[in-house]
C-alpha positions as CSV (number, residue, x, y, z in Angstrom):
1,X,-31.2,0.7,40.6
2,X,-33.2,3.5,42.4
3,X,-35.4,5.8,40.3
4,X,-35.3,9.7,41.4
5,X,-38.4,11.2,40.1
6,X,-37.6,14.7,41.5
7,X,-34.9,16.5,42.4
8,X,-36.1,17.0,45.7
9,X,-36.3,12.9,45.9
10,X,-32.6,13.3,45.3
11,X,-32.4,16.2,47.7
12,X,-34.2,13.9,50.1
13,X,-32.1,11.2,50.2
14,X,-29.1,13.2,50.5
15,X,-30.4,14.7,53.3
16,X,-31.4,10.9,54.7
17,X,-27.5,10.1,54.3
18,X,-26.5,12.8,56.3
19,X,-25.0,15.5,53.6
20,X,-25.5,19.2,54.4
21,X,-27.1,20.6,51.5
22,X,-26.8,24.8,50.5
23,X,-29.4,26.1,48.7
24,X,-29.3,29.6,47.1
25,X,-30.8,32.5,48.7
26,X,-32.8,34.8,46.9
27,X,-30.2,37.5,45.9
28,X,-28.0,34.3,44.8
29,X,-30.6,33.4,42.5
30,X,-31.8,36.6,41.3
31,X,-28.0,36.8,40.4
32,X,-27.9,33.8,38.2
33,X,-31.3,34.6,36.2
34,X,-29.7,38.1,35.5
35,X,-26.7,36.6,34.6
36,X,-27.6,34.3,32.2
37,X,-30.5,36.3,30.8
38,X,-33.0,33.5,30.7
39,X,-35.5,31.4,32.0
40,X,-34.3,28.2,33.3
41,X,-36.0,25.0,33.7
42,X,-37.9,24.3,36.8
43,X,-36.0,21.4,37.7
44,X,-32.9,23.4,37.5
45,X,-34.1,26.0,39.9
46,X,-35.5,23.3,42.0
47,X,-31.7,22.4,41.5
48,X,-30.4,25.7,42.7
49,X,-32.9,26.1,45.5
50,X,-32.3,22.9,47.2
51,X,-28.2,22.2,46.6
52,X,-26.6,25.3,44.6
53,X,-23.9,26.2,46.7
54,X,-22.6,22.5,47.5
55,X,-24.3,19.0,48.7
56,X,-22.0,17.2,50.8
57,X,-19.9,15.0,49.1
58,X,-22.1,15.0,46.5
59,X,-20.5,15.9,43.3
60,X,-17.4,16.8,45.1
61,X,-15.0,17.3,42.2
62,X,-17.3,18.3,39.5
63,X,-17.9,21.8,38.6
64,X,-21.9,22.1,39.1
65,X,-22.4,24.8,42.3
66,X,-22.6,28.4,42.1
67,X,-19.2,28.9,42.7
68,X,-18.0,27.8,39.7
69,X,-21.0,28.3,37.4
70,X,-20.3,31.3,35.5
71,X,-16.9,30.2,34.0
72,X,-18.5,26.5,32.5
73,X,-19.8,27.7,29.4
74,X,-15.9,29.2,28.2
75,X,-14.8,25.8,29.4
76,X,-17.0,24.2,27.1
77,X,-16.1,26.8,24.2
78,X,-12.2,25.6,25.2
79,X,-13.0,21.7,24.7
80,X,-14.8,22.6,21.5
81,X,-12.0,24.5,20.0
82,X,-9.3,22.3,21.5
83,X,-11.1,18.9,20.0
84,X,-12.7,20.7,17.3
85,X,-16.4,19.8,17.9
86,X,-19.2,20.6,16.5
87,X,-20.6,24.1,18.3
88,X,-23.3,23.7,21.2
89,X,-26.7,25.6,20.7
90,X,-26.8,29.0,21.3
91,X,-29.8,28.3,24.0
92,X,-27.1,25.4,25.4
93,X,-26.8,26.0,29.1
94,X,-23.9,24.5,30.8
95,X,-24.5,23.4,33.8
96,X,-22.1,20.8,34.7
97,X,-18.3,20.4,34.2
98,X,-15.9,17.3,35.7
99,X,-11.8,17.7,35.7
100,X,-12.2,20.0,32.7
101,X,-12.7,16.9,30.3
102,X,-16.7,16.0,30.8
103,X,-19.2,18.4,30.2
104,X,-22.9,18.0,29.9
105,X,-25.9,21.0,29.1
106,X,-29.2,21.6,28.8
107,X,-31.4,23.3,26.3
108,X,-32.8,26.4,27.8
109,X,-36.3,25.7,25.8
110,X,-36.8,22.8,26.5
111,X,-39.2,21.4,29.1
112,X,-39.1,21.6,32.2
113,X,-36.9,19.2,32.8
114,X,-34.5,19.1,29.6
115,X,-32.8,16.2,28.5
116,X,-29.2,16.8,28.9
117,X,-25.9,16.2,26.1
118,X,-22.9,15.2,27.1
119,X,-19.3,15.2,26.4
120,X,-15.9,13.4,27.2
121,X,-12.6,13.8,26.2
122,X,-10.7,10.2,25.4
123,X,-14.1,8.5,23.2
124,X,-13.7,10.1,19.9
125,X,-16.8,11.8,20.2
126,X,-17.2,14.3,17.8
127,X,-20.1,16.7,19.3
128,X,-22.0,16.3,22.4
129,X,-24.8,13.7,22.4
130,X,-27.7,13.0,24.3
131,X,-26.6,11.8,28.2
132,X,-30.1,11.7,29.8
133,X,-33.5,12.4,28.6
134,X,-34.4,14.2,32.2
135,X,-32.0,16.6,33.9
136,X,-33.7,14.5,36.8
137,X,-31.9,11.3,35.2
138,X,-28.8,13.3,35.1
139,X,-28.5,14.0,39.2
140,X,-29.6,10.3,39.6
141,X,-26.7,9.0,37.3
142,X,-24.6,11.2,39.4
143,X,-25.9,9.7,42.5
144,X,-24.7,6.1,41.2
145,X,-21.2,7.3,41.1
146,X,-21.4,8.7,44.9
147,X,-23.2,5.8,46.4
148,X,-23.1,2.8,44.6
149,X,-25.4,0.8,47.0
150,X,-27.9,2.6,44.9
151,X,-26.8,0.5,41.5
152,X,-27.7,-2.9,43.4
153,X,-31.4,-1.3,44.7
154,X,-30.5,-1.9,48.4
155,X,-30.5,1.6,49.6
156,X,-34.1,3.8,50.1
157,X,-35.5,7.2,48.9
């Protein structure tokens, strides 16, 4: 399996494999800081900069890109109520929603690149629970499921 050190490894090889990534402008991310009223992690706006407004086929399906951002966190706050978890972090950013039955955040505070939690409907999981101990980790877990010449080792950075 490859190892992504970097989102802008990942960014790299998406680029390599031909997908058209988007990056944020400026205003786009000014918008999101304001939004959200924090600082984010540096691999997460490494995120944004390289890939927020789409990637290809990359994560086609999942609700990740600036288009959708703003609505994930009362997405969560429906799965919690709806499957009666326990309550994410008040510092919990969500970044990442799939179908409306996977979730996964990251702690605002925590590192630079923040280990991210995870939930899924259908595995009796009672909160979410730790995914990935990079957000780094996360993209590249995501990159398995989109190119699964990657799992085997045969494909390049």
């Amino acid at each position: 399996m490859e190892k992504f050190n970097s989102i802008d490894e990942i960014a790299q090889y998406l680029r390599n494999r031909g997908e058209r990534l988007k990056p944020l402008n400026l205003g786009q991310l000014i918008a999101v800081k304001e939004k959200f009223n924090t600082n984010f992690p540096k691999a997460y706006i490494r995120f944004l900069e390289l890939m927020g407004r789409g990637a290809g086929s990359f994560m086609e399906g999942s609700s990740v890109f600036i288009d959708e951002l703003f609505d994930l966190r009362e997405g969560v706050e429906e799965l919690i109520v709806i499957h009666k978890l326990k309550p994410i972090p008040e510092n919990a950013f969500v970044f990442w929603m799939h179908q409306g039955y996977q979730a996964a955040f990251f702690e605002t505070n925590d590192g630079d690149d923040p280990p991210v939690y995870f939930y899924t409907e259908g595995h009796n999981m009672a909160e979410f629970s730790l995914l990935d101990k990079t957000l780094t980790d996360f993209f590249t877990r995501q990159l398995l499921f989109s190119y699964p010449e990657l799992r085997e080792g045969s494909a390049s950075i």
